[in-house]
Residue, then its C-alpha position, 0 to 999 in steps of 0.5 A: x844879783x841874786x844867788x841861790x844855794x845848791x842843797x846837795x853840792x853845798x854850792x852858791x852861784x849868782x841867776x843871770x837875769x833870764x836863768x834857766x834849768x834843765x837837763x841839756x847842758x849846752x842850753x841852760x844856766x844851771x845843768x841839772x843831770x837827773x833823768x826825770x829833768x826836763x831839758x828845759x825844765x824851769x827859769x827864773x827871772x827878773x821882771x823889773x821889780x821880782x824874781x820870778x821862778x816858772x815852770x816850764x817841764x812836764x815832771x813839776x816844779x815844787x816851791x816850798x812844797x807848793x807844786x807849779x804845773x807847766x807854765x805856772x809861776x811864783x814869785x820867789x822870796x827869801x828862803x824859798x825852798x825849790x825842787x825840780x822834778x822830784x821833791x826828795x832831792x834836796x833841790x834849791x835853796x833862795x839866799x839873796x833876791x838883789x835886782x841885777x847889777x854887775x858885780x864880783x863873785x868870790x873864787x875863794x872862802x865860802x857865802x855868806x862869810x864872804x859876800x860879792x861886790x856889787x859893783x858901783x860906775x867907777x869901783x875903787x878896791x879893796x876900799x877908797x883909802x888903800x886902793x890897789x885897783x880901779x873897776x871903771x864902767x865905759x858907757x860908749x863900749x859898754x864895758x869895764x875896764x881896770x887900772x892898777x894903782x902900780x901901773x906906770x903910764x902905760x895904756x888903761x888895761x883891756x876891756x873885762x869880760x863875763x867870767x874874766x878874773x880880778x885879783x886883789x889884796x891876795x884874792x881872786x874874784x870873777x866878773x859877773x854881767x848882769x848883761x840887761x843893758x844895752x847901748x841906750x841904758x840910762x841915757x844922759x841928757x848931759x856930759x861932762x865936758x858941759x860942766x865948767x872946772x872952776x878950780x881955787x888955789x890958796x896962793x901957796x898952792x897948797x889947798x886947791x877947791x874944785x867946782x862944777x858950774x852948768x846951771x847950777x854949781x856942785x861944789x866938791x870941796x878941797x881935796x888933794x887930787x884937785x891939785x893933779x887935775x889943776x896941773x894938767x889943766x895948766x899944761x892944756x892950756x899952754x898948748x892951747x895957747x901954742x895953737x895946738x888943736x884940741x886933740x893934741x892938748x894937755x898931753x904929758x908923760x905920766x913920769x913928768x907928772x909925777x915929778x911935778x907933783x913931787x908924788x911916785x906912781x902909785x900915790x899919783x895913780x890913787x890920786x886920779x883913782x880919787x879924782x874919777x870915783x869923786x866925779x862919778x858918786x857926784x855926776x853919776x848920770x853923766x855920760x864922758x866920764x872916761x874924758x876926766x883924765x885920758x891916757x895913751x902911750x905912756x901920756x895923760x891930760x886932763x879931757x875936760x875943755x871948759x876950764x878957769x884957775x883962781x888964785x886967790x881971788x885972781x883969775x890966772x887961767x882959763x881954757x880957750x872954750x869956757x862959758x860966761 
């Protein structure tokens, strides 16, 4: 996302895709109260490749001294410098040009000693190592959504909206939309609930390697949260084997698991932190991805249907529905 700094107010605030300028406040981004400002007085937006700046009042728009009449239009760069209507204000100033992406903009400390987090499908924060969040990106609801690793298996929390406050390590920071994509963005010509989970255990069960298998195989090495996913796949399959219907399979309170895992809560919940950024940096286009690991009521399960367990080289599970 793209932010400029007011000159005058020694201010920086993000453009929405499709920003506007203007004197009537209720109907533009960014309300400029200047009498010889039009109502709508300018936009700038983005075109799919540039951020361009037009000029849509009758008292002129000037970039770097470069005067536009009404309807002319510049694409904009870095360090561009804006007026509105009259060139002695101090006007505008163009700091970044990134294309639209949702993002979190800092409520506190100041640009460019503190920069926004341009927000990746599934966002671990502060950082990977020592997460105490998680942003998630739903593709079906087309919203994000946060978990906290302290949680203690209670539901995912309610979906985050435009403006909505996120806190961490201490800080504040505000969700920004880009709000340029609709239900059919990026449409995935596969789900993960295509993929078969081949997991290999160590016959300690101490080293456990996950594959992903359909019609190529992405290998994603061992980790220790392998082991969590492999957990739960064992309980789906015992209910499976109980008759138990696919939406009633796998479900465990998160207590249990813990316990199982010999882990408190936190450290399992940055283990399925783990788990979920892993699958969305390596199947980034793949819709599902929320089906990795559910939750309800106090309950979580492994939501992927295809499914074999090695150990060793013996095959000592595998779900209902798999592909041979």
């Amino acid at each position: 996302m793209a932010y400029l700094l007011d000159v005058a107010a020694e201010n920086y605030f993000p453009l929405a895709p499709h920003h506007t300028f203007g004197r009537l406040a209720a109907s533009v981004d960014t309300h400029i109260d200047k009498p010889y400002v039009s109502k709508l007085h300018a936009a700038i937006e983005w075109n799919g490749s540039h951020w361009r700046l037009k000029n849509l009042g009758l008292n002129g728009t000037w970039v770097n001294g470069d005067n536009l009449n009404q309807g002319d239009t510049r694409d904009l760069s870095i360090n561009d410098e804006i007026h509105f209507a009259d060139q002695n204000d101090p006007g505008f100033k163009v700091i970044n040009l990134v294309a639209p992406a949702d993002m979190l903009w800092p409520l506190e400390g100041k640009l460019p000693d503190v920069e926004p987090i341009y927000l990746s499908r599934y966002h671990l924060l502060p950082d990977a190592d020592q997460p105490e969040l998680a942003l998630f990106y739903n593709e079906q609801t087309q919203q994000w959504h946060q978990e906290a690793s302290s949680q203690r298996g209670e539901n995912e929390q309610p979906a985050l909206n435009d403006g909505d406050m996120v806190q961490f390590s201490n800080s504040h920071w505000q969700l920004v939309r880009a709000q340029i994509y609709g239900p059919t963005e990026a449409k995935a010509s596969r789900h993960i609930n295509d993929y078969e989970f081949i997991f290999n255990m160590s016959m300690d069960e101490e080293i456990t390697q996950l594959e992903l298998r359909h019609q190529q195989t992405l290998d994603l090495a061992v980790r220790t949260h392998h082991y969590l996913l492999l957990q739960l796949a064992r309980h789906r399959a015992r209910d499976a084997e109980r008759g138990l219907d696919k939406r009633s399979q796998g479900w465990v309170y998160a207590d249990q698991l813990a316990a199982e895992l010999g882990l408190d809560a936190t450290h399992m919940n940055i283990q399925i932190f783990r788990a979920r950024k892993q699958l969305a940096d390596c199947l980034p286009d793949a819709q599902g991805q929320q089906c990795l690991l559910e939750r309800r009521g106090g309950k979580i399960r492994f939501g992927c249907e295809k499914f074999k367990v090695y150990k060793g080289e013996k095959l000592t599970l595998k779900s209902p529905v798999v592909s041979y």
